[in-house]
C-alpha positions in Angstrom: 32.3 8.7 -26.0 28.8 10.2 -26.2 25.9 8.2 -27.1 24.5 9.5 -30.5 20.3 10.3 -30.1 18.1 7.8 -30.8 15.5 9.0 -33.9 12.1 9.2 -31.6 9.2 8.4 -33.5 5.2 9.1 -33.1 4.9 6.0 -31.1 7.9 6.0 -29.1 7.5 3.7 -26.2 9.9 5.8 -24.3 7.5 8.5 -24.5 4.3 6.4 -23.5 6.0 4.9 -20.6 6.6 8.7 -19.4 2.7 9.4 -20.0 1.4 6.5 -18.9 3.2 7.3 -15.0 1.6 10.8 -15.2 -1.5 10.7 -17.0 -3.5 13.0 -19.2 -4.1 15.7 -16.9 -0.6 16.3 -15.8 1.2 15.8 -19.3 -2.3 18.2 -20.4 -0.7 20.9 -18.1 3.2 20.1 -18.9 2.3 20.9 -22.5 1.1 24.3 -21.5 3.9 24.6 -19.8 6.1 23.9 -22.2 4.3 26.0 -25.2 4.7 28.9 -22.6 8.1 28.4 -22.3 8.6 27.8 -26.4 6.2 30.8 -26.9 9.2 32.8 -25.0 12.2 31.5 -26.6 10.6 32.1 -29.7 10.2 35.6 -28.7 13.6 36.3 -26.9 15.2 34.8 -30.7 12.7 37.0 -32.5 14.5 39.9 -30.6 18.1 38.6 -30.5 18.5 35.2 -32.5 21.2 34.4 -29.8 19.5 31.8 -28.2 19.2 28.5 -30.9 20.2 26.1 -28.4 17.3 27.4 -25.8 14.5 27.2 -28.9 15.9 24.2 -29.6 15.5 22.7 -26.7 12.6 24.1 -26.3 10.9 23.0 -29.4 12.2 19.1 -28.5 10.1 19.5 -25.3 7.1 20.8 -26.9 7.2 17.8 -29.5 7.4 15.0 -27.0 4.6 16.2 -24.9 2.4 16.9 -28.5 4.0 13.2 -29.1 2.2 11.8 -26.3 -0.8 13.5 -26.4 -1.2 12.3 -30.1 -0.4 8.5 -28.9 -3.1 9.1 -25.9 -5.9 10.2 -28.3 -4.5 7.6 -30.9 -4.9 10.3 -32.8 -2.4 9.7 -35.6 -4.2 9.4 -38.2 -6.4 12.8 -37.6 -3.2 14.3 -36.9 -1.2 13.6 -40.0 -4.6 14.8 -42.7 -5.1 17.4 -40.2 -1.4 18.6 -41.3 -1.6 17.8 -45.3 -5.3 19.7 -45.4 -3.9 22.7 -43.7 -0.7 22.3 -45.9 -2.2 22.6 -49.1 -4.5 25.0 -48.0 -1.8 27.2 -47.0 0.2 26.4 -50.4 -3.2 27.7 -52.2 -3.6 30.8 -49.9 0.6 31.8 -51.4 -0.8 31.1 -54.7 -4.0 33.1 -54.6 -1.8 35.8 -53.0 0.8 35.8 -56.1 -2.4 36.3 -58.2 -3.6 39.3 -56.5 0.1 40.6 -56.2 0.1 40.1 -60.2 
């Protein structure tokens, strides 16, 4: 039987065991490796939507290297008001749009 996924989470250990054997730099350039590759898949389904499993997979690698990364800069924190700041100001941009459009 196949072993079901285990839920990662910001601080998986998993994931700072891999960056702690390869270090900033070289997870650094992995990331840019794998946001080239996502940036691809993301085009090749813009153009076909045939390949779900590739962005898929592609997407899971982008988030564990941006996974480490955050846990290197223990940079949690910043991350997560980083994301609700440009959240809402992307929810008030849509509603200032729908008032123009009005």
């Amino acid at each position: 039987a196949e072993k079901r996924c285990e839920k990662v989470k910001m601080n998986d250990k998993r994931l700072q065991k891999i960056f702690m054997n390869y270090g900033m730099d070289a997870q650094l350039e992995k990331a840019i490796e794998e946001l080239d590759e996502l940036k691809t898949e993301i085009g090749m389904y813009l153009g076909s939507k045939l390949n779900k499993k590739e962005l898929t997979e592609e997407i899971a690698d982008v988030f564990n290297m941006i996974l480490q990364i955050v846990w290197a800069l223990d940079a949690e924190d910043e991350v997560r008001e980083c994301m609700d700041f440009k959240i809402k100001r992307t929810l008030a941009e849509i509603e200032a749009e729908k008032g123009i459009r009005k």
